[in-house]
C-alpha positions in Angstrom: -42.9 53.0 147.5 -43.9 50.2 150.1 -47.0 51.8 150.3 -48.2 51.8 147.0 -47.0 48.1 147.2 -48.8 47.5 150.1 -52.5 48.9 148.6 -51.8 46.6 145.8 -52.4 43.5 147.5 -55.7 44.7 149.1 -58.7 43.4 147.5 -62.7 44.2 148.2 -63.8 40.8 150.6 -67.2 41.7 149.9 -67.1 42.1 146.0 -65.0 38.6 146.1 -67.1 37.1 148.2 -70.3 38.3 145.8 -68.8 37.0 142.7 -67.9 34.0 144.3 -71.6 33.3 145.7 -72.8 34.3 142.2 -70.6 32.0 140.2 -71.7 29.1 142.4 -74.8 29.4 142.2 -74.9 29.6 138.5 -72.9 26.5 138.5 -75.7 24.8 140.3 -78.4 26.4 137.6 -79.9 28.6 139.6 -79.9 31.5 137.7 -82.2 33.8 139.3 -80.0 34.1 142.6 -76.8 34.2 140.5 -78.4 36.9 138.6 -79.5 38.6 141.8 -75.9 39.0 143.1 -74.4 40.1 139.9 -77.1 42.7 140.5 -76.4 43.5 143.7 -72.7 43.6 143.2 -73.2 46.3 140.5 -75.5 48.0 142.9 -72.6 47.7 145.7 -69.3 48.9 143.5 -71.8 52.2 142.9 -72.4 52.8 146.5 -76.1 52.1 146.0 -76.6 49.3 149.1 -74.5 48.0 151.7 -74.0 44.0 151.9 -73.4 41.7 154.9 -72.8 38.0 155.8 -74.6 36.3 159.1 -74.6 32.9 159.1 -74.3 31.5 155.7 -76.5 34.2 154.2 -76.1 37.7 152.1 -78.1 40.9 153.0 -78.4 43.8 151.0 -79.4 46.7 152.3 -80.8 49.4 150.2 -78.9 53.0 151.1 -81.3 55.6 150.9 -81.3 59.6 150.6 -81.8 60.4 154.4 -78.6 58.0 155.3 -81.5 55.8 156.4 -80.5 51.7 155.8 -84.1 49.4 154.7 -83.5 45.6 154.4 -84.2 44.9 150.6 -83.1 41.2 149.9 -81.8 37.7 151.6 -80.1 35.4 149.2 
């Protein structure tokens, strides 16, 4: 039972993290960035890229077939 209460309190830091960029940067009217997260949070959640933070900035990478990573966007 302390398990299953324990799994309960963990929560995806990069999904947060993504919504979070996205919703700020809509609330500064860029759009096209906020859009581009939302996309690449959908593309994330399906297993479709891998996403990681250095220094300030999100990089998606796209996963490809052949296990292979290519570097598809910086926002």
């Amino acid at each position: 039972m302390g398990e299953d209460t324990e799994n309960n309190n963990v929560y995806d830091f990069v999904a947060y993290r993504i919504e979070r960029l996205a919703g700020d940067y809509m609330a500064q009217g860029d759009v096209q960035n906020s859009e581009a997260l939302w996309e690449a949070l959908d593309a994330y959640l399906a297993g479709l890229v891998t996403v990681s933070f250095v220094e300030g900035k999100t990089y998606i990478t796209i996963i490809d077939n052949d296990d292979e990573a290519t570097n598809k966007n910086n926002v």
